[in-house]
N, C-alpha and C positions, 0 to 999 in steps of 0.2 A: 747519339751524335758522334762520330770522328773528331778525334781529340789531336792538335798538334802541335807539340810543345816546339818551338824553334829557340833558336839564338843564332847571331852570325859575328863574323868576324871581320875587321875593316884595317886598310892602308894607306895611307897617304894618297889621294888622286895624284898623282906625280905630272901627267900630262894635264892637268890644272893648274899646278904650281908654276909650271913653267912658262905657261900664260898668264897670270896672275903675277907673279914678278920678271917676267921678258928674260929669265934662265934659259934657254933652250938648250944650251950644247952642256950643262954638268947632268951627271949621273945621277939616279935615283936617290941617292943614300944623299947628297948633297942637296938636293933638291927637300928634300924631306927635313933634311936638318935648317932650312930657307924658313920651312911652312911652320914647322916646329916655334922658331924663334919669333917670327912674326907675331903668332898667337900669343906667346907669352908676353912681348912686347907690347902687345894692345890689351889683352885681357888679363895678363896674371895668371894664366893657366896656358899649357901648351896641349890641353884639348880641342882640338882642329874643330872649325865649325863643319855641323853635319854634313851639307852639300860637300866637301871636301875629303870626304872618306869613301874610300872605295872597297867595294865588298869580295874579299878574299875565298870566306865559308862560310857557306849554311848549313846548317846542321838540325836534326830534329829528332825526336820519338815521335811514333805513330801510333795511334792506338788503336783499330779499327776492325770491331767482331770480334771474331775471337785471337787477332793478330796483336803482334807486337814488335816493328820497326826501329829499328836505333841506323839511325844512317847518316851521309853528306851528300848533299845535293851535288851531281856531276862529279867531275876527279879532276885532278890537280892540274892537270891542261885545257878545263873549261876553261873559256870568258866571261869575264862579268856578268855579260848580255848574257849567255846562256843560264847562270846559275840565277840570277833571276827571273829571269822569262818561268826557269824549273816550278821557281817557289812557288809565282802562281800560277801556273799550270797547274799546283798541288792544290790548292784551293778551287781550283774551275771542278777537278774531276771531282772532291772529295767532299766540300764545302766542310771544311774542319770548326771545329773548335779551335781559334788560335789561342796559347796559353805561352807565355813570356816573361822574362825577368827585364822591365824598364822596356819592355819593346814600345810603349807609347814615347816614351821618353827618345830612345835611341833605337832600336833595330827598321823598327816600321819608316820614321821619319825617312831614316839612312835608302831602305828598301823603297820609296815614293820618289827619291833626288835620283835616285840612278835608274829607277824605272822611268823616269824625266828625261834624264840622259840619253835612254838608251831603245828609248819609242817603244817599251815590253808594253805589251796588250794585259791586263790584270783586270778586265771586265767585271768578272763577281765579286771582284775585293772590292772593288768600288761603288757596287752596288748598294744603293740608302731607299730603295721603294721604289723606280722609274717602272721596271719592271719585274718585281718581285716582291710584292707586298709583303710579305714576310719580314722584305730586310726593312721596313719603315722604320720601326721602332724597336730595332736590334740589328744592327751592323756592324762591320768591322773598324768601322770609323769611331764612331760615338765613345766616349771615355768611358761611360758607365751603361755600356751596352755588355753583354757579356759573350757575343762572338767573336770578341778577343780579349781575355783575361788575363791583364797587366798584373803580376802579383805581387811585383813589389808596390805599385799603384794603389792595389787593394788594400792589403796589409797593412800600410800604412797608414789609413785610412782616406787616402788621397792628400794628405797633407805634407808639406817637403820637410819640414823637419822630424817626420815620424819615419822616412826611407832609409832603407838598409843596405847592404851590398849584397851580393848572391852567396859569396864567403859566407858572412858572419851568420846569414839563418842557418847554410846548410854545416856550420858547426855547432848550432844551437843545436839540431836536430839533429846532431851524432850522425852528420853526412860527409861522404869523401871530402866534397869540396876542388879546390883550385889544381891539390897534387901537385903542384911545383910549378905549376904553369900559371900566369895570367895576362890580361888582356894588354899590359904595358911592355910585356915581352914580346909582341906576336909582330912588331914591326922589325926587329933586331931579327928574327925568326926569318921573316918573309926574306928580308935582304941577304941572308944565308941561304937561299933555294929549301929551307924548311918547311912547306908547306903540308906535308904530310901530318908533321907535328901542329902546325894552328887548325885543323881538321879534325884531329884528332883531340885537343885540347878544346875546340866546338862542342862535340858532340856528347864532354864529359860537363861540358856547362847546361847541355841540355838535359842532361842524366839528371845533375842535380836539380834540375827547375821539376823537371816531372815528379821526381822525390818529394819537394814539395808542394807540388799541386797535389798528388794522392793525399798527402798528411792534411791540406788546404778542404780537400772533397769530405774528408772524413768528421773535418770539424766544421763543414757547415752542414752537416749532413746527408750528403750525395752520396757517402758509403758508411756503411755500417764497419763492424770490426771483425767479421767474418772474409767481407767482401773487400775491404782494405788490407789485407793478410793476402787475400789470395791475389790479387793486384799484385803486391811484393812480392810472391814465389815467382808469376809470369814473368816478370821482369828479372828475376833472380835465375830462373830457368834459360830465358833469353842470353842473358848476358855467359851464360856456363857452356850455353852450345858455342861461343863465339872463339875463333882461332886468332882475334886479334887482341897482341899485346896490351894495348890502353885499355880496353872491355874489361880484360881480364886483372889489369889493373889495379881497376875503378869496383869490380868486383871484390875483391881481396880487402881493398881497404874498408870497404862498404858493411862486409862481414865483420872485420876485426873491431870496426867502431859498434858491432852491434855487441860485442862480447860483453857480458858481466861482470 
């Protein structure tokens, strides 16, 4: 099966905000700091509830035959609408393995409120048996189905006080990790026209998730230690052909943590 690791990355709905509290005429960065303090006003966290986040980047590895994908959905002047309409378009052609860090939690949820929004057609994702017997008793929906493999979900053993962050494994497992970036910068980012860098800082979160879904495959058994080696060179080869900075990176560090 096509294996697709994702992550994305989200920003304030701003033209919700402004409806939501009758703001219309202040700028982004005002409005955000509105939704911000609301949150923490009501709940004691200034984590925006999901429908309120809008989706910046998607990012993914692909793994499919003998191929190996590290990519961003669209470029930095998609729409919303487009970069997910993309995602599952990705899913209609490929019908992937989805594989995620908390995407039950937060990516997927996120990925349904703006596919809500934004009328995206996502047909097979939503498929549970109507027309595809197969998906009955394995879909992308189901928590413990595994056409989409939530691993920190897993891992934990589905229990909330046994979950992790994507950090702390992938420095369990002598992985790059965050690199100076993370998911509470990428709003500061966005409001600087940075989006090159929350794209780029996507696609090294997807790096790590795949990292450890290989390490995941190999200890429940889906890869031996022949075939989990050579998994790591493709992806090591991958990443050597590539002319961009972050790749190369996420490379460098990725070697130097494997040193002795």
């Amino acid at each position: 099966m096509n294996t697709l690791v994702f992550d994305i990355e989200t920003v304030p709905d701003i033209e919700l905000g402004r409806r939501l509290y009758e703001v219309a005429d202040l700028d982004e960065a005002s409005v955000g700091k509105i939704m911000y303090f609301k949150q923490k006003q009501a709940r004691q966290t200034d984590f925006l509830p999901l429908p309120q986040h809008r989706v910046v980047a998607i990012s993914a590895v692909l793994r499919r035959g003998d191929e190996l994908h590290v990519f961003s959905v669209g470029d930095e002047s998609s729409p919303e609408k487009e970069l997910v309409q993309r995602f599952f378009d990705g899913i209609e052609r490929y019908g992937p393995e989805l594989v995620s860090w908390n995407g039950t939690g937060f990516d997927l949820p996120v990925l349904h409120y703006r596919s809500l929004r934004h009328g995206v057609n996502a047909a097979r994702y939503w498929e549970i048996g109507d027309s595809d017997r197969d998906f009955r008793y394995n879909n992308y929906l189901g928590r413990f189905h595994w056409r989409h493999l939530d691993l920190m979900d897993v891992l934990s053993g589905y229990q909330f006080g046994g979950r992790s962050s994507l950090e702390q494994v992938a420095q369990l497992l002598g992985l790059p990790g965050k690199l100076g970036m993370s998911g509470d910068k990428v709003w500061d980012c966005y409001l600087q026209g940075r989006l090159d860098d929350i794209r780029n800082y996507c696609e090294t979160d997807a790096l790590n998730t795949y990292l450890i879904y290989l390490r995941f495959q190999l200890v429940r058994g889906q890869l031996d230690e022949s075939r989990h080696a050579a998994e790591l060179e493709m992806l090591r080869a991958r990443l050597e052909r590539s002319e961009k900075p972050h790749l190369q990176e996420f490379l460098a560090a990725w070697e130097r943590s494997q040193d002795p």
